[in-house]
Residue frames as a rotation matrix with the C-alpha (Angstrom) as fourth column:
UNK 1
-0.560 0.351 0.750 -51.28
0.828 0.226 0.513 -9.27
0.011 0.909 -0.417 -195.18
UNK 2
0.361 0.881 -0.307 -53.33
0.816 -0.458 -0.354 -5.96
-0.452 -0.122 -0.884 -194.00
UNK 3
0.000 -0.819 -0.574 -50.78
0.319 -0.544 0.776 -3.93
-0.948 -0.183 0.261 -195.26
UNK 4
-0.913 -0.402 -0.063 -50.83
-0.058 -0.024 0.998 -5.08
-0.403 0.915 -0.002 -198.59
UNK 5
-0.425 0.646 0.634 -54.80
0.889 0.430 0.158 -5.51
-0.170 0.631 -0.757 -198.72
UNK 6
0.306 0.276 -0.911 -55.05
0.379 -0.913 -0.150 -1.74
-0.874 -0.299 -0.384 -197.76
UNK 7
-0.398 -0.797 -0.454 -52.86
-0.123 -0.444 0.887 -0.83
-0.909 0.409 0.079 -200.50
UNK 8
-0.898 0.145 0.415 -54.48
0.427 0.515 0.744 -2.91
-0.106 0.845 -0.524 -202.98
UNK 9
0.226 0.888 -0.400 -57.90
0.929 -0.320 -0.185 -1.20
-0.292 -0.330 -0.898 -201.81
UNK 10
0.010 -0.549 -0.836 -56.19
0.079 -0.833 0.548 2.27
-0.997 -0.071 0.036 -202.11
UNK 11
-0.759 -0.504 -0.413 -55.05
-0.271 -0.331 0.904 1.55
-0.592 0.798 0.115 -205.55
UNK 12
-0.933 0.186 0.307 -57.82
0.309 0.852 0.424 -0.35
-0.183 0.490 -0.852 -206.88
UNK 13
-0.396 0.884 -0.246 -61.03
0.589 0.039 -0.807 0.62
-0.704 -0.465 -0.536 -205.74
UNK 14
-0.086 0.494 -0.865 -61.64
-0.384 -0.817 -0.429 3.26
-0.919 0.296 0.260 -208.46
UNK 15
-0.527 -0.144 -0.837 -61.36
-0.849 0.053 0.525 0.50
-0.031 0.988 -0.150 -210.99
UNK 16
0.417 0.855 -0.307 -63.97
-0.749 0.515 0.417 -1.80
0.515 0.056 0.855 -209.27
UNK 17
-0.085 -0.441 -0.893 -62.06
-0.074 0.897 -0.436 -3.36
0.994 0.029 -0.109 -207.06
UNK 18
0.502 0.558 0.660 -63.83
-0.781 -0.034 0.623 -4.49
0.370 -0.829 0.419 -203.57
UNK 19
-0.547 -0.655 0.521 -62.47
-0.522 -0.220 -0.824 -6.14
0.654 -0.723 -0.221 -200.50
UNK 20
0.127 0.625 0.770 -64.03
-0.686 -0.505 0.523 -7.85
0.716 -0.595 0.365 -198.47
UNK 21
-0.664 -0.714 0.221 -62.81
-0.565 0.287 -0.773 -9.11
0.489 -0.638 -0.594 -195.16
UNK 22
0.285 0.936 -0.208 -63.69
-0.424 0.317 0.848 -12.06
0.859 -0.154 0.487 -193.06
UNK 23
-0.309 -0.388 0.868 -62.76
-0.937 -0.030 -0.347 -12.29
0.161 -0.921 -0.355 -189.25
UNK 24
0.747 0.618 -0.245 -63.09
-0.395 0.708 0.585 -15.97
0.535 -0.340 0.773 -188.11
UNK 25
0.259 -0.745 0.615 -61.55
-0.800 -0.522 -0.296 -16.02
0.541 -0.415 -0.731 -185.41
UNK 26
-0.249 -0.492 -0.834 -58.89
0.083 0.847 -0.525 -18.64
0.965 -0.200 -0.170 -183.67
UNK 27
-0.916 -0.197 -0.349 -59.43
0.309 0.207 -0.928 -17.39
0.255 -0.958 -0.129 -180.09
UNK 28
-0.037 0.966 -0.255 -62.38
0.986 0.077 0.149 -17.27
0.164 -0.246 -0.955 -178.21
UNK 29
-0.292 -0.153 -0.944 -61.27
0.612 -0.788 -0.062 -13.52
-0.735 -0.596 0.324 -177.21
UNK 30
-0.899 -0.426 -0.106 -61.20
0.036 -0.312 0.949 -12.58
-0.437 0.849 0.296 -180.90
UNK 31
-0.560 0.803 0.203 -65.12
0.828 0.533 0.175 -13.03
0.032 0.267 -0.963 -180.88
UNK 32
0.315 0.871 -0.376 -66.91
0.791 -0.460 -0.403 -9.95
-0.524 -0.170 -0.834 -179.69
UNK 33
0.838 0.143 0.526 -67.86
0.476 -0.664 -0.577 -7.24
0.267 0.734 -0.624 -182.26
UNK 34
0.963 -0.262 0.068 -66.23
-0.261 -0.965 -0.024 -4.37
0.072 0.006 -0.997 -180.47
UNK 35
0.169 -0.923 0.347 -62.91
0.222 0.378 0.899 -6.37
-0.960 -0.075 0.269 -180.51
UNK 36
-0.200 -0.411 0.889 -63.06
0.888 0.307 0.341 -6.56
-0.414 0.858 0.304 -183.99
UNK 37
0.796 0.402 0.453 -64.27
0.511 -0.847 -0.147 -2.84
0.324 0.349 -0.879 -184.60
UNK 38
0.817 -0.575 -0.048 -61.47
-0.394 -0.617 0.681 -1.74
-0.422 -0.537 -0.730 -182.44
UNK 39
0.068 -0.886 0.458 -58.83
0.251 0.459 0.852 -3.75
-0.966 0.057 0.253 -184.62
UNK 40
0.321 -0.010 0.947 -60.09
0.947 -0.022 -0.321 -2.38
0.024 1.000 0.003 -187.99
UNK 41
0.973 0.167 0.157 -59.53
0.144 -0.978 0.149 1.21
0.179 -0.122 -0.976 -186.65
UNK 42
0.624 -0.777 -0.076 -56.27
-0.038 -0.127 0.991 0.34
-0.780 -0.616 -0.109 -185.22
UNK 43
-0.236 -0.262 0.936 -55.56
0.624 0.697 0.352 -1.37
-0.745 0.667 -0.001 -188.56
UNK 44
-0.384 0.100 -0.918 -56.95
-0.493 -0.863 0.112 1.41
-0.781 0.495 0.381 -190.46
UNK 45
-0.808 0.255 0.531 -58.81
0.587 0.426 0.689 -1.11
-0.051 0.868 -0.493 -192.82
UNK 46
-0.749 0.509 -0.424 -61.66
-0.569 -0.822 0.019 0.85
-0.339 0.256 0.905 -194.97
UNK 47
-0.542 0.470 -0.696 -63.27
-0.414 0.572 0.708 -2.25
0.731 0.672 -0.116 -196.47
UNK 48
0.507 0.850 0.141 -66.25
-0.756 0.360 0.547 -4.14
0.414 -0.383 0.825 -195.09
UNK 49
-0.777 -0.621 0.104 -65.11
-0.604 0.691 -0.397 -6.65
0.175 -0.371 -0.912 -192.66
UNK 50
0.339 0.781 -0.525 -67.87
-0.439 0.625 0.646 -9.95
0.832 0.011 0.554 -192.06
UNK 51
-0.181 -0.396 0.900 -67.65
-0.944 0.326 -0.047 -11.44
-0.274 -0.859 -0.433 -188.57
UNK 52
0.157 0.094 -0.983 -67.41
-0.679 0.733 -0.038 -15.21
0.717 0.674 0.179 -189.13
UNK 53
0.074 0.121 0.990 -68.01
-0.997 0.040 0.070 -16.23
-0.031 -0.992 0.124 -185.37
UNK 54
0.486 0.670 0.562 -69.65
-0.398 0.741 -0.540 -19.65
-0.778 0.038 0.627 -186.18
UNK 55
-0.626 -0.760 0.175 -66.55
-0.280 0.429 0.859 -20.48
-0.728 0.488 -0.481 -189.27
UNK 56
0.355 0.798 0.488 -69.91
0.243 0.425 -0.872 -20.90
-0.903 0.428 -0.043 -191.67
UNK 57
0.780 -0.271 -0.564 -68.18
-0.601 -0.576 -0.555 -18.44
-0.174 0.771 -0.612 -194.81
UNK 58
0.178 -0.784 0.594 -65.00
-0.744 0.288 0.603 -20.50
-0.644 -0.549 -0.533 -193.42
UNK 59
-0.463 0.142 0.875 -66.40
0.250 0.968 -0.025 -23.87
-0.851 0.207 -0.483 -194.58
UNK 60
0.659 0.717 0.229 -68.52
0.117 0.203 -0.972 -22.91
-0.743 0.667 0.050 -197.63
UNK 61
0.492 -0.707 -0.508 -64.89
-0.816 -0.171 -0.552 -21.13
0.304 0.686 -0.661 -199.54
UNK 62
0.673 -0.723 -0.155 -63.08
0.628 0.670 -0.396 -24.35
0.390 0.169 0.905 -198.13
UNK 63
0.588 -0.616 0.524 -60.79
-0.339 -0.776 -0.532 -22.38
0.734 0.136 -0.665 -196.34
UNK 64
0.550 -0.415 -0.725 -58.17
0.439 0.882 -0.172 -23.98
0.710 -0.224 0.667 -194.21
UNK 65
-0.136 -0.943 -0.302 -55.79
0.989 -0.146 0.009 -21.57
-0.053 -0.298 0.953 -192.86
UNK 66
0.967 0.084 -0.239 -54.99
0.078 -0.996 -0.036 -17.88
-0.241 0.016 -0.970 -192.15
UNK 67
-0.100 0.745 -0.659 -54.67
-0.357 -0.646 -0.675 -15.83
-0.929 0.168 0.331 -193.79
UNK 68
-0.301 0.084 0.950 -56.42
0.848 0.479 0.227 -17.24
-0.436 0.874 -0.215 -197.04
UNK 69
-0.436 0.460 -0.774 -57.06
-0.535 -0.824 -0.188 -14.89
-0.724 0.332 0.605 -199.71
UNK 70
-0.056 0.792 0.608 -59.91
0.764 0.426 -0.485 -15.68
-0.643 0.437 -0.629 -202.61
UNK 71
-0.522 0.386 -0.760 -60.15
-0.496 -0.863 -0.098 -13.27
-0.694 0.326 0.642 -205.58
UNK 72
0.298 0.635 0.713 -63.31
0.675 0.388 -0.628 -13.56
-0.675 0.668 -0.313 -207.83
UNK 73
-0.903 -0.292 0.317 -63.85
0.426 -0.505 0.751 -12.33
-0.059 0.813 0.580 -211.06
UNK 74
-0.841 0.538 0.063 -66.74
-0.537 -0.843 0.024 -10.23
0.066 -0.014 0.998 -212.13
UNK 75
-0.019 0.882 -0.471 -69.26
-0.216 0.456 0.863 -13.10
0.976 0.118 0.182 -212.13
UNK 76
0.404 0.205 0.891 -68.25
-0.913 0.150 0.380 -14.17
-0.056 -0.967 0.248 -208.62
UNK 77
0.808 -0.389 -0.442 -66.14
0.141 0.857 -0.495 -17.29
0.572 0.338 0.748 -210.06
UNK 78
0.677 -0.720 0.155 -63.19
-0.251 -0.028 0.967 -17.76
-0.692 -0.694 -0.200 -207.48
UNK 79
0.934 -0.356 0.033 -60.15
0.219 0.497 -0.840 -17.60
0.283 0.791 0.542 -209.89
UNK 80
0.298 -0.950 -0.093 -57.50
-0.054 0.081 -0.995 -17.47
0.953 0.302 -0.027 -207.41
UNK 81
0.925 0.277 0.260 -56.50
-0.274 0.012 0.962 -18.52
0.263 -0.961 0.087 -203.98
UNK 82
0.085 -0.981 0.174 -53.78
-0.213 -0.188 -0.959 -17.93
0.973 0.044 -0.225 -202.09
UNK 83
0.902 0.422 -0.095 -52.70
0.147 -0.093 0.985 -19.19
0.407 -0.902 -0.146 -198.49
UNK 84
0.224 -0.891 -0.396 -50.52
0.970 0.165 0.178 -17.78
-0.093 -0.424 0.901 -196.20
UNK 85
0.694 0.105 -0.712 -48.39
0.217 -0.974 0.068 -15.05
-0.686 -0.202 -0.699 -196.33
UNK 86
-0.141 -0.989 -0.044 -46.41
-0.180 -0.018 0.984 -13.72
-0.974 0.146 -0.175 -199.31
UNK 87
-0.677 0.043 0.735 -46.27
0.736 0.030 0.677 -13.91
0.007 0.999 -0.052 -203.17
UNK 88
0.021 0.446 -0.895 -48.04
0.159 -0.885 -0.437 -10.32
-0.987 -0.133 -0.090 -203.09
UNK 89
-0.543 -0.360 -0.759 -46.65
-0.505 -0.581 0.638 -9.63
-0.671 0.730 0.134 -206.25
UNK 90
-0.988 0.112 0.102 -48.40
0.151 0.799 0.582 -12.83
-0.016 0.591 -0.807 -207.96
UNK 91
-0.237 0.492 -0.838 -51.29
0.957 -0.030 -0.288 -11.79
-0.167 -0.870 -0.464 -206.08
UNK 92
-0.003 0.139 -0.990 -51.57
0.090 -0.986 -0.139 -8.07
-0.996 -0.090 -0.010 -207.23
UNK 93
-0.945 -0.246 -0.214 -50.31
-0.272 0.235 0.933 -9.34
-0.179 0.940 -0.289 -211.02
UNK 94
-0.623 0.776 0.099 -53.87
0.736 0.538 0.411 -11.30
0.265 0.329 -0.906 -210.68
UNK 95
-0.315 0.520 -0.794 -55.59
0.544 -0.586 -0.600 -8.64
-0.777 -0.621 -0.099 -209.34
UNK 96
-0.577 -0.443 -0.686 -54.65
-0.272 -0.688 0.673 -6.43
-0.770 0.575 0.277 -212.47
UNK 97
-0.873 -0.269 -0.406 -55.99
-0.416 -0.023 0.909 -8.84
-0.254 0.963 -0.092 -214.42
UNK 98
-0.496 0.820 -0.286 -59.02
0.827 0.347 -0.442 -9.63
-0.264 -0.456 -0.850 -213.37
UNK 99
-0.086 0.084 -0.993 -59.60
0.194 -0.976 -0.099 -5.99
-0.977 -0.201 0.068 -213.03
UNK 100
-0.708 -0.498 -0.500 -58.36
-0.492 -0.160 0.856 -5.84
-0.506 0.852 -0.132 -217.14
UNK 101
-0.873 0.356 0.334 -60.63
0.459 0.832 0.311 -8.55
-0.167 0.425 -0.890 -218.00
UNK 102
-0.125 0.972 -0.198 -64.78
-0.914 -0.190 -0.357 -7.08
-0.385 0.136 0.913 -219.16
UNK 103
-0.267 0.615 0.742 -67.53
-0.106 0.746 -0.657 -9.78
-0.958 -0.254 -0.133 -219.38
């Protein structure tokens, strides 16, 4: 999925569209900062990443599974969620429109 949120970041961002990543990690290894600094660099991700040590962000969106994605709309209203990998296109289609959409 980093592939395709880079891309979306890339294409988006100049039309108000923000990113933001949340590491809660499955292994205990997958915990310390500089792990996770040293995997966005490898990863080339540009967006803000949140460490989610403690699975609190986890449990307040109800998230179950990696990778979950979550896109709000301009109020912060969650108006799509996706788990897993895949449907990108369905996924980028909502993006668009979201994006399209003024308050």
């Amino acid at each position: 999925m980093i592939p395709q949120l880079r891309g979306w970041y890339e294409r988006y961002e100049k039309d108000g569209f923000t990113i933001v990543g949340v590491h809660s990690p499955e292994f205990s290894w997958e915990k310390p900062y500089e792990k996770v600094v040293e995997a966005t660099k490898k990863l080339r991700v540009r967006y803000p990443i949140v460490q989610d040590n403690d699975f609190t962000i986890w449990k307040r969106w109800g998230v179950r599974a990696w990778p979950t994605a979550l896109l709000m709309d301009r109020r912060g209203i969650v108006r799509y969620r996706h788990i897993g990998e895949g449907d990108y296109d369905e996924t980028e289609a909502m993006i668009r429109r979201l994006l399209a959409e003024r308050d």
